[in-house]
N, C-alpha and C positions, 0 to 999 in steps of 0.2 A: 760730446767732443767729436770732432770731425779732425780728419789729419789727411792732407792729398800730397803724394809725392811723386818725383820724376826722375829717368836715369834717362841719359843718352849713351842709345847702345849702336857702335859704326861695325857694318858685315856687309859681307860686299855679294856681290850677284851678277846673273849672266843678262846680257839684254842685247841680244842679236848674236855676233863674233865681237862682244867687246864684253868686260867685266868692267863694273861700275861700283862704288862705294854708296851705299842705301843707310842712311840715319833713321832708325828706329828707335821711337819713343815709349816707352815702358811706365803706365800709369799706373803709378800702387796707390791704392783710396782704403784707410783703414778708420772705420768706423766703429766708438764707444760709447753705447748709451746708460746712461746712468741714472737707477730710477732715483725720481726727484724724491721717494718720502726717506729709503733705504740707501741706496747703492749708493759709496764713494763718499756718505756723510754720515754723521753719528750729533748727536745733543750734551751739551757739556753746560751744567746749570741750567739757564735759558735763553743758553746760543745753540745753534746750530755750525758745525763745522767742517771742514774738509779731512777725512780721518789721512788721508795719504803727504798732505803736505803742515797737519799741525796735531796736536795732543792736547788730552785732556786733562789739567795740575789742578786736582781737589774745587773744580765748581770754576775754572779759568781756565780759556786757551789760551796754549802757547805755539810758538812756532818749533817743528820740529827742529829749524835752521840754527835753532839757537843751543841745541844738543839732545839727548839722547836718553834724559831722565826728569821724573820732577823735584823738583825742591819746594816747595808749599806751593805757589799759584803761577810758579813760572819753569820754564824747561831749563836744564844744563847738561853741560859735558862731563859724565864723572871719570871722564880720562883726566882730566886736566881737574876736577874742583871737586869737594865733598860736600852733601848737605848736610849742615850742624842746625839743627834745632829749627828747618825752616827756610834757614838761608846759606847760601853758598859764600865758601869759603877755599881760597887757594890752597892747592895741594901743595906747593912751592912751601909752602910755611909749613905743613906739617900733613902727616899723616894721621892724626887723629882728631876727631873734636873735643872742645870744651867750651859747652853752651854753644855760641854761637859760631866760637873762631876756630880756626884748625889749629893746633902747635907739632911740636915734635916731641915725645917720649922721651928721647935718649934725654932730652935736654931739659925738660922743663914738667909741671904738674902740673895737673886739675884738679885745684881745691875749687867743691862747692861752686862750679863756676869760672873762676878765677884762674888763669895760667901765671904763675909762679918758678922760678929757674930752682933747679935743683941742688943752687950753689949755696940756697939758701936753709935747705935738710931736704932728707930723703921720704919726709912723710908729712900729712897735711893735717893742718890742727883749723878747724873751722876754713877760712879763705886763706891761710897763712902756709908757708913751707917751715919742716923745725925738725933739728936733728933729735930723737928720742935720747941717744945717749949721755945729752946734757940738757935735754927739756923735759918737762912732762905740758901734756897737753889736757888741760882742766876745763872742762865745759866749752872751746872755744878759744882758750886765754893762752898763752904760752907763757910757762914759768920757768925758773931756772929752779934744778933739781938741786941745788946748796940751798933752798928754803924746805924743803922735804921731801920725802921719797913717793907722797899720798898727795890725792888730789882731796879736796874740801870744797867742795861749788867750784870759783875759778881760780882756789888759792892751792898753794901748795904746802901741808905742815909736818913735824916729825914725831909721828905716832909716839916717841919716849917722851916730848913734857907739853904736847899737844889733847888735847880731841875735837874732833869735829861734831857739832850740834847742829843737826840740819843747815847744812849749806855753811856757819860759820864757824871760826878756827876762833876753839877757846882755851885760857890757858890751865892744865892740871891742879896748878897751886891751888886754882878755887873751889876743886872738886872733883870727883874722878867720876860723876855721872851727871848725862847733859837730861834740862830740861829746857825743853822750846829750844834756843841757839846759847845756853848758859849753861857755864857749868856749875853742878851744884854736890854739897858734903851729904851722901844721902842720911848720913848717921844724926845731925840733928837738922835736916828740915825733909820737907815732904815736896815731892814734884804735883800740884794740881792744876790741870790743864795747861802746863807750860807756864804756872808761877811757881818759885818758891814760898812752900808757909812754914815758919817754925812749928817743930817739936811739938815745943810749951804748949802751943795755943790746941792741940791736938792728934789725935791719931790716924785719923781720916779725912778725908778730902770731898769738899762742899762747894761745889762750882771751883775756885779758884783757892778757895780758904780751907784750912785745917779746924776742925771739931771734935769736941770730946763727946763721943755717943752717952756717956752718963751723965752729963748736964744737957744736949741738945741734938736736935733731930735735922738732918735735911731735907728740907722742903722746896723741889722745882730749884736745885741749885742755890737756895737761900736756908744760913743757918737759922734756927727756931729756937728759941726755949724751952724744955719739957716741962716747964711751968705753967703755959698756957695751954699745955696741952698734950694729949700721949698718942696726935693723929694729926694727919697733914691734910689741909685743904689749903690748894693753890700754893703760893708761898709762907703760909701760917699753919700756928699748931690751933688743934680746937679740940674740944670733950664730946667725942661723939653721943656721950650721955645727953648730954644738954642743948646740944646744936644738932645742925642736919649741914652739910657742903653741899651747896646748891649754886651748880658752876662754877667753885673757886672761891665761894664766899659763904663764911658760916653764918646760921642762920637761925635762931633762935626756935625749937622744939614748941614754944607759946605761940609760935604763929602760926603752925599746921605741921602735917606728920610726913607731907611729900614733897618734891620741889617744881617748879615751874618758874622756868630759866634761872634766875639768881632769888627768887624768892621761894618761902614755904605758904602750901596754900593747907584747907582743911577738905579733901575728897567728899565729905558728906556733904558741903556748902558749897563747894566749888569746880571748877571745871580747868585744866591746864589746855589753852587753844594756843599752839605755836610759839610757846613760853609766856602766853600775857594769863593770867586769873583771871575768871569771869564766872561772874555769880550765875547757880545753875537758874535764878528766876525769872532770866533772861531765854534759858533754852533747857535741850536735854541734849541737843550735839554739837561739833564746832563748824565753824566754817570760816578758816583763814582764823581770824584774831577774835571771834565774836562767838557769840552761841545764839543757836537758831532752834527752832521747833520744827522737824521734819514733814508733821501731819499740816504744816501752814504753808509751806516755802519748801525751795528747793536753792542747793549749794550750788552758785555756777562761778567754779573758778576764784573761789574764796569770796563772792557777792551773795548775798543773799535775796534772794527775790520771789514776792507772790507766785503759789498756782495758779491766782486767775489768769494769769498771764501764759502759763502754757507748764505743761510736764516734762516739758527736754532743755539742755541746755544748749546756748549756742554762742561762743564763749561765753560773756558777764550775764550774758540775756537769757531769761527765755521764754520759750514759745513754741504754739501748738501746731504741730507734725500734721495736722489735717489741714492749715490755711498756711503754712509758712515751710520754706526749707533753709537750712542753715550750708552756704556757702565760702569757707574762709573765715569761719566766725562769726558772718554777717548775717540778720536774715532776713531775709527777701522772700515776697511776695510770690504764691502757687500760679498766681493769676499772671506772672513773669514769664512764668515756666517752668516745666518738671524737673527739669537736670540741673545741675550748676556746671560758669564757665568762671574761671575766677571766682569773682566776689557776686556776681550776678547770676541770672534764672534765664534758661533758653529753651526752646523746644527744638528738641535733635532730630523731627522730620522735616523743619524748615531751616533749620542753620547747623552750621558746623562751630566746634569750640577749639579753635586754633591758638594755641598756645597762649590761652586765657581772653582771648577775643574772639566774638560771636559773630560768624562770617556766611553771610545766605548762601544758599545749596543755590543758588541761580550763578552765579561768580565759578562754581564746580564742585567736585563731589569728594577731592583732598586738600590735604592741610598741606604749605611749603610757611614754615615760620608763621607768619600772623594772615596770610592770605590765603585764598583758597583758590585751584585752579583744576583745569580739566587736562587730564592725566594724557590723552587723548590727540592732543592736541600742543604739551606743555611738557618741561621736564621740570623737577625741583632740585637746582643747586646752589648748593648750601644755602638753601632757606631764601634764594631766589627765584623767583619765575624766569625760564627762558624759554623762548618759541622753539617744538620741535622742528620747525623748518631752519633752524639756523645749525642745526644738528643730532645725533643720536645719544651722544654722551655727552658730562658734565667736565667744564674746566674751570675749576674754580667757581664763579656764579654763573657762568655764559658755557652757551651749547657748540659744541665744535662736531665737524665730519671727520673721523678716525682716517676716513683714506684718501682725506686730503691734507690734512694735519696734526699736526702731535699737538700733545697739553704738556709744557716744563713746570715744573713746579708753580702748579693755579695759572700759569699762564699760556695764551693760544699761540705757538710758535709754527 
């Protein structure tokens, strides 16, 4: 900033035997230099701005001209305006917010939001104004207190020939205790899970149903007969004498002594692989759903497959650890390479394994993402190549010079 100013200044002087009037020019030259990365500006998001004539409102400039505070992305006056929730609203209307609008207190409420006159009560029932001394305020709801003195969800009823049963108003005649939203006579029926069951039908409670424990059993919420039985499997009675429960399902003692999954098998005949039965003259151990003979095969991953083929697994597959390596499951050939990159075989004095791609040590000697570059020479940002000569640091994917430019969020400003 450059600024040259001038005064004229009249004094007078001698010049022989005469005094003369001399005009003297008074040059003021006042010089401001302002460094271009710091001095006289500042970064607001991914601007750049003048800190002396504008400000910075949450990632937006504003002008100072426009007042003296922020209100979300823009400046105001808060002599004259208040920020409500963001945005500006006249003091003229009120001194306080509600949500977004100013109102005035003396005169009015914030309900939830909502500005309501106080003509209409002195306290807020949801977004509503309600006098307490003739309402009551139920969930939200405004009621008139001549229906009851007690709230019930949004109703209002009178505890003397009322009750309330979760959230609904039921009436006493039916019963002086609630079940579920009902009222019920506890003296001949039973509350089960929020039904009514009669007396008669029992003394207990069976899912929803009453049962007399000396004729019947409950089973997983369903009544049984003790007739069919003095034990419960799954929803039925059975005779643990003569059955086995095998998952929920009785299961005949003549068909073996253990279970495997829903059926009985015989241990000395049989084998349990993952709930299926399988005859042991198939194997001596399981593998997945079958049986296998360990001195022939090997288990890979619930497949069964030849030794000749190799003594290691590599998932379903396998194979021999002196001609093959297993990468990712797969296996791949020694003659590929000694390491794995991914799914494939590479040799790591000729390539690099770049985030599962085999990249030659000729390209450079680090990984940036799936390429390779020389360190040397190159930066890696965020898993781009950029040329050190375009700078020392990263912005975002590109290289910038710090003491010529700033980085605003990944960007070169």
């Amino acid at each position: 900033m450059l600024i040259v100013g001038y005064h004229n200044l009249m004094t007078g002087a001698c010049v022989g035997d005469k005094m003369k009037e001399i005009t003297l020019i008074v040059v003021c030259l006042v010089i401001t230099i302002i460094d271009p990365v710091n001095g006289g500006t500042s970064v607001c998001g991914t601007r750049r701005y003048e800190t002396d004539l504008n400000r910075c409102c949450n990632g937006a400039v504003a002008s100072k001209s426009d007042g003296n505070s922020c209100c979300g992305t823009k400046a105001y006056d808060s002599r004259l305006s208040l920020c409500c929730n963001g945005k500006t609203a006249n003091k003229a209307d009120g001194t306080k917010c509600c949500d977004t609008k100013a109102y005035d207190s003396n005169l009015s409420l914030c309900c939830n939001g909502n500005t309501v006159s106080k003509r209409d009560g002195t306290s807020c029932c949801g977004t509503k104004a309600y006098n307490p001394t003739l309402s009551l305020c139920c969930n939200g709801n405004v009621v008139s207190k001549r229906d009851g003195t007690t709230c019930c969800g949004t109703k209002a009823y009178d505890k003397g020939i009322k009750l309330c049963c979760n959230g609904t108003v039921a009436s006493k005649t039916d019963g002086t205790s609630c079940c579920g939203t009902k009222a019920y006579n506890s003296t001949l029926s039973l509350c089960c899970n929020g039904n009514t069951a009669s007396k008669r039908d029992g003394t207990k409670c069976c899912g929803t149903k009453a049962y007399d424990p000396n004729l019947s059993m409950c089973c997983d919420q369903e009544r049984a007969s003790k007739s069919d039985g003095t034990s419960c499997c799954g929803t039925k009675a059975y005779n643990p004498n003569l059955s086995l429960c095998c998952n929920g399902k009785a299961v005949s003692k003549g068909e073996g002594t253990k279970c495997c999954g829903t059926k009985a098998y015989n241990p000395t005949l049989s084998m349990c692989c993952n709930e299926e039965k399988v005859s042991k003259a198939d194997g001596s151990s399981c593998c997945g759903k079958k049986a296998y003979f360990p001195d022939l095969s090997i288990c890979c991953n619930g497949n069964t497959q030849s030794k000749r083929d190799g003594t290691k697994c590599c998932g379903t597959k396998a194979y021999d650890p002196n001609l093959s390596i297993c990468c990712n499951l797969e296996k791949v050939s020694k003659s590929d390479g000694t390491s794995c990159c991914g799914t494939k075989a590479y040799f790591p004095n000729l390539s690099l394994c770049c985030n599962g791609k085999t990249v030659s040590k000729s390209e450079g000697t680090k990984c940036c993402g799936t390429k390779a570059f020389d360190s040397n020479l190159s930066l890696c940002c965020d898993e781009s190549v950029a040329r050190k000569a375009d700078g020392t640091k990263c912005c975002g994917t590109k290289a910038y010079d710090p003491r010529l430019k700033m980085c605003c969020n990944g960007q070169i400003c």
